[in-house]
C-alpha positions as CSV (number, residue, x, y, z in Angstrom):
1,X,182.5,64.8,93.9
2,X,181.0,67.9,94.5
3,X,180.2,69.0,98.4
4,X,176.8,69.9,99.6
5,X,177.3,73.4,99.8
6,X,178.1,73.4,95.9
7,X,174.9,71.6,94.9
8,X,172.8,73.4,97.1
9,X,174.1,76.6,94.7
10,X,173.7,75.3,91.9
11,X,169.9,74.4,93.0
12,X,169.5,78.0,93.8
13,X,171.1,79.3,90.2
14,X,168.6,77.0,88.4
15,X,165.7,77.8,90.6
16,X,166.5,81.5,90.3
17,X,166.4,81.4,86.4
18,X,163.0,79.2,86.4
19,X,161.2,81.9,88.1
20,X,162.7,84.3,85.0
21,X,161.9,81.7,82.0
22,X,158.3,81.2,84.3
23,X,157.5,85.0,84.4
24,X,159.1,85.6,80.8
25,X,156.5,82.2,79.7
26,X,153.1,84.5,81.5
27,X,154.1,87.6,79.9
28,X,154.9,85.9,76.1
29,X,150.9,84.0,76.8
30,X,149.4,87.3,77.8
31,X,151.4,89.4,74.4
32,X,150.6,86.4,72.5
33,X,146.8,86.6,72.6
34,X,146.9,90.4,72.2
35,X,148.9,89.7,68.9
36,X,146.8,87.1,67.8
37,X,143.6,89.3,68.3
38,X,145.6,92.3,65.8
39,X,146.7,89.2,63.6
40,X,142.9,88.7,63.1
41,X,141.7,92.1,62.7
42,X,144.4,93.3,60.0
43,X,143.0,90.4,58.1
44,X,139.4,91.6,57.1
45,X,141.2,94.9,55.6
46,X,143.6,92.2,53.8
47,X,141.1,90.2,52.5
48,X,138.3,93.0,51.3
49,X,141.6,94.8,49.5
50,X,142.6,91.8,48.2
51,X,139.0,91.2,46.5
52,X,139.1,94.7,44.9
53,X,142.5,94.5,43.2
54,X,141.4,91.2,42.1
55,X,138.2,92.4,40.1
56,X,140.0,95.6,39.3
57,X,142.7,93.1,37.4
58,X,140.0,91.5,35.5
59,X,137.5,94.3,34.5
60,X,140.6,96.3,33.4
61,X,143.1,94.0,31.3
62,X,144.0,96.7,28.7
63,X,145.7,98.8,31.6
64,X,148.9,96.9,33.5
65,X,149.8,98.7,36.4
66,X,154.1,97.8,36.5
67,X,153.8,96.1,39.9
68,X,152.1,93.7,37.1
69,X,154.8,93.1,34.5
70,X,156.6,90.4,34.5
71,X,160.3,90.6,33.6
72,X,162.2,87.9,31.7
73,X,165.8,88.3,32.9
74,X,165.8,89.1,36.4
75,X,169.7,90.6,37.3
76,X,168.4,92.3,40.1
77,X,166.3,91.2,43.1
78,X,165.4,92.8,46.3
79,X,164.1,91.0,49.5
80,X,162.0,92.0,53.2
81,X,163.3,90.4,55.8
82,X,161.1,90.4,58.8
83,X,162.5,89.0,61.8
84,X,162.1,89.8,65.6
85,X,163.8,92.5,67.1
86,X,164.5,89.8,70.6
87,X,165.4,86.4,70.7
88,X,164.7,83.6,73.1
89,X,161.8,82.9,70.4
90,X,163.3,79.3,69.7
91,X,164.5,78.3,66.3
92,X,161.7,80.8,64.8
93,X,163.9,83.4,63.0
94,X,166.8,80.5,62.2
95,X,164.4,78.8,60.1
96,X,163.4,81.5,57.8
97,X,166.6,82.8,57.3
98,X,167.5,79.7,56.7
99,X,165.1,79.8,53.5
100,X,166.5,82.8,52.6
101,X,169.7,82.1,52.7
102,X,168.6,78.8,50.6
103,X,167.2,81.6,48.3
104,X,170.0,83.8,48.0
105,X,172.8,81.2,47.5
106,X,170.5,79.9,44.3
107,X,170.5,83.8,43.0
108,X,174.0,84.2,43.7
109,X,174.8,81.2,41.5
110,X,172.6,82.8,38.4
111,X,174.4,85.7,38.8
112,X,172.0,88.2,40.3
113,X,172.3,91.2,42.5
114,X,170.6,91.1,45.5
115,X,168.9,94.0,48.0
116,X,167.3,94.0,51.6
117,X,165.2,95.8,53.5
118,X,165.4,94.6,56.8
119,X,162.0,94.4,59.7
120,X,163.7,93.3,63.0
121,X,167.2,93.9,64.9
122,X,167.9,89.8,64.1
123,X,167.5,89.9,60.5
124,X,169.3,93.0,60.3
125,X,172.6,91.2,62.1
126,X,172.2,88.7,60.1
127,X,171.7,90.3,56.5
128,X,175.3,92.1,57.7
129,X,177.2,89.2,59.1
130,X,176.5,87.8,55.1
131,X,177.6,90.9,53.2
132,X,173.6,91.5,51.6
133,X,173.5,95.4,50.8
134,X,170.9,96.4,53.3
135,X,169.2,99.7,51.6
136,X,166.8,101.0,54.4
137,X,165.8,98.9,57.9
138,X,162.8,99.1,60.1
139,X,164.0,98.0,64.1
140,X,162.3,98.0,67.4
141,X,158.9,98.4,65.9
142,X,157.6,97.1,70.0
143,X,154.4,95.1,70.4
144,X,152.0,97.1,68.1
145,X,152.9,97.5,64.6
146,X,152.4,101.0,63.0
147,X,152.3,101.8,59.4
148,X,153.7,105.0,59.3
149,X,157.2,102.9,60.2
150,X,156.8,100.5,57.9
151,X,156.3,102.3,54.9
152,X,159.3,104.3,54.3
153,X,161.5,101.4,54.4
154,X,159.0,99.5,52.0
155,X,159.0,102.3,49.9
156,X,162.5,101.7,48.6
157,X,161.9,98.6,47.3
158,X,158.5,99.7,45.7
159,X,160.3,102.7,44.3
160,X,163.0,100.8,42.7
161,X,160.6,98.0,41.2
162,X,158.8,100.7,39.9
163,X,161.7,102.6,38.3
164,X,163.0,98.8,36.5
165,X,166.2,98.9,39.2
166,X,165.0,95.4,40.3
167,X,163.0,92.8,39.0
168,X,161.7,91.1,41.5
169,X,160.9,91.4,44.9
170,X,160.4,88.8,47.5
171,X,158.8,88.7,51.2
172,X,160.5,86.4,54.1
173,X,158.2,86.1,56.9
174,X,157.0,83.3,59.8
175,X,152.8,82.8,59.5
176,X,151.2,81.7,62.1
177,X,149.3,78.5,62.0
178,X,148.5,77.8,65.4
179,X,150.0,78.0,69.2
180,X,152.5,74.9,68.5
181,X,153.3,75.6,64.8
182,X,154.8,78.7,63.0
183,X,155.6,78.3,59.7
184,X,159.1,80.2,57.4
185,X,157.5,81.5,54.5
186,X,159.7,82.9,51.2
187,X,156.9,84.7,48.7
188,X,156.9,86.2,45.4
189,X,155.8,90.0,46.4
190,X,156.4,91.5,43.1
191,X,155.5,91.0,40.3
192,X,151.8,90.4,41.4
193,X,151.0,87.4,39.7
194,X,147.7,88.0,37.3
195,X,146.7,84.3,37.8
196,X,146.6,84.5,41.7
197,X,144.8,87.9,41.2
198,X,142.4,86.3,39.2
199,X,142.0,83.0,41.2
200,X,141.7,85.2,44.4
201,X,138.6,87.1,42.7
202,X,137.0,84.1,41.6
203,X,137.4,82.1,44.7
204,X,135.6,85.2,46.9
205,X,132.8,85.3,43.9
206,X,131.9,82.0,43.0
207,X,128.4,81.9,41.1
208,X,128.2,85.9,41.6
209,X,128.6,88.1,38.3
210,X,131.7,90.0,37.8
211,X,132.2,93.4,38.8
212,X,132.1,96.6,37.3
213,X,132.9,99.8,38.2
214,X,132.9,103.9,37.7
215,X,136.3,105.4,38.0
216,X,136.7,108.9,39.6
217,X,138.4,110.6,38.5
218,X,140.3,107.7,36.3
219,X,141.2,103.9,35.9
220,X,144.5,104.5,35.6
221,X,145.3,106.7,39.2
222,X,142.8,104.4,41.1
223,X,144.6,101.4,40.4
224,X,148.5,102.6,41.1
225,X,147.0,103.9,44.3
226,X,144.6,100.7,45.4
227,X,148.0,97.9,44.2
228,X,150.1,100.2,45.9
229,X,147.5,99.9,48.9
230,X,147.4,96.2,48.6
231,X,151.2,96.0,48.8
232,X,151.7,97.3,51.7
233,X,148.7,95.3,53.9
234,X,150.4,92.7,52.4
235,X,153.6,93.3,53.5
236,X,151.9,94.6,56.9
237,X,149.7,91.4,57.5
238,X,153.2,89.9,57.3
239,X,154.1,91.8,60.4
240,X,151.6,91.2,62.3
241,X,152.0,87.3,61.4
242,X,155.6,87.7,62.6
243,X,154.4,89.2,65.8
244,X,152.1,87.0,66.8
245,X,155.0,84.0,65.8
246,X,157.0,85.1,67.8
247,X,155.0,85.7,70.9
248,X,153.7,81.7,70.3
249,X,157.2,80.7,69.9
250,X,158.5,82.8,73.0
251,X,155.9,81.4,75.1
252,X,156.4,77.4,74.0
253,X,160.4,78.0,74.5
254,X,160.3,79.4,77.7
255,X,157.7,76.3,79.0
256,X,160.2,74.2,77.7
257,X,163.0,76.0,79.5
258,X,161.1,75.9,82.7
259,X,160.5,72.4,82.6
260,X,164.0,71.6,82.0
261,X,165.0,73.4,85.0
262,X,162.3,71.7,86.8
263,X,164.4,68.7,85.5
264,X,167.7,69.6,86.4
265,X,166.9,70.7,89.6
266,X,165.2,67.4,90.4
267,X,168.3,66.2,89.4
268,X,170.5,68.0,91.0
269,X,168.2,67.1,94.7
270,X,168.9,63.9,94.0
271,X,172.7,64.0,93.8
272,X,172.6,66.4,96.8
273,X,171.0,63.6,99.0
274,X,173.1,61.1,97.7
275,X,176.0,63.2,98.6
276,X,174.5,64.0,102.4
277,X,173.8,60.5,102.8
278,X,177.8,59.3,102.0
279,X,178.9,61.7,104.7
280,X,176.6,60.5,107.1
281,X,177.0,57.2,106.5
282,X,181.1,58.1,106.6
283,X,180.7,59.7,109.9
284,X,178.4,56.9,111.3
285,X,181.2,54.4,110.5
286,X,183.8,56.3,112.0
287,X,181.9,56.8,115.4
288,X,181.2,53.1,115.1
289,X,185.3,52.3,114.5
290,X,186.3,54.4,117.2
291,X,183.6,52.9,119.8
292,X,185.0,49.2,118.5
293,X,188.7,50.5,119.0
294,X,188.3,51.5,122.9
């Protein structure tokens, strides 16, 4: 059995880290709402973006733009991964890579070749570790994502889409659904479906007349640059999902860590006074045995 002094270390240890998964716990709550408020006000961009492509797909169906065409035999596919750069998040970025992993191994066995571009130092490991060709990667973006450093990585994938080098491109991301519950999404990035383009347009203009419009200075350049535009806040709002995931997912781990020290260290009192109490018991009953003996 363990002596006093021992447990009353091991107390300490576990006390020790508490106060670190406690402090780590404030600081996740207090990034987490800060994420959640630049969750909410990438969306409005999203959304309004969203609506314009969507009527621009339906007053203009004689134009495809090739972010539009769908191809039949798909040989090669590329995929974003976006992941956190830290862990201690809980099982956040093992449960989407999970689904992509899910994803690639049914790929794999159709015979296609497949491409990353990796958001976050954990999906980057990972896409390694499995031998994925990892053509560009986008790491220690901090609390605030920017843009300007997600685009260049992005625009590898949009480049070779564009060019016919791939065929399809998906998006691997965790969206936030509430405090307690993140969810692993795998989406279809490219092609843009038509039918969710024009579901999307109908759905923000029920009972309003469809849109028209005057192109300056043509159809054609306004709408490679606008699905271009919508692309990327797609693949942004993403990020910022992610980021507001993982802050939620940070914050609910390190509760849970703090209460299971709170646990073990209860624990570990008890055994401590157990132990104290059989050597003081032992030493009463050896005073006792030597007072009987004279």
């Amino acid at each position: 059995m363990a002596t006093g002094k021992e447990i009353r270390g091991k107390i300490k240890s576990v006390e020790n880290t508490k106060k670190i998964t406690k402090a780590m716990e404030m600081v996740a709550a207090s990034k987490m709402r800060k994420a959640q408020d630049r969750m909410h006000a990438a969306r409005p961009y999203c959304e309004k973006i969203r609506n314009i492509a969507s009527n621009l797909s339906q007053a203009n169906p004689e134009y495809t733009y090739p972010f539009m065409i769908k191809r039949d035999n798909s040989k090669n596919v590329g995929f974003i991964v976006v992941t956190t750069d830290k862990g201690l998040c809980g099982g956040m970025n093992t449960n989407s890579l999970r689904l992509l992993t899910a994803k690639l191994r049914d790929l794999e066995e159709q015979g296609n070749k497949v491409q990353a571009v990796a958001i976050g130092n954990k999906g980057l490991g990972f896409l390694n570790r499995i031998g994925v060709k990892v053509v560009a990667h986008a790491v220690q973006l901090g609390d605030t994502p920017h843009m300007d450093k997600l685009i260049g990585p992005v625009k590898v994938l949009l480049d070779a889409y564009h060019e016919c080098r791939l065929d399809a491109v998906y998006l691997v991301y965790t969206k936030f659904i509430n405090t307690m519950k993140q969810e692993p999404m795998l989406q279809q990035l490219l092609p843009l479906s038509s039918d969710r383009l024009e579901a999307d347009a109908k759905a923000d203009d029920v009972g309003s007349p469809s849109w028209d419009y005057i192109y300056e200075p043509d159809v054609q350049s306004l709408i490679d640059e606008l699905l271009v535009r919508y692309v990327e806040a797609l693949i942004y709002q993403a990020v910022t999902e992610n980021m507001a995931s993982e802050q939620s997912a940070r914050m609910v781990a390190m509760k849970s860590a703090s209460d299971n020290a709170g646990n073990v260290i209860g624990e570990l009192k008890l055994v401590y006074n157990k132990t104290r109490q059989a050597a003081i018991t032992k030493e009463l009953s050896e005073i006792v045995a030597g007072a009987a003996a004279v």
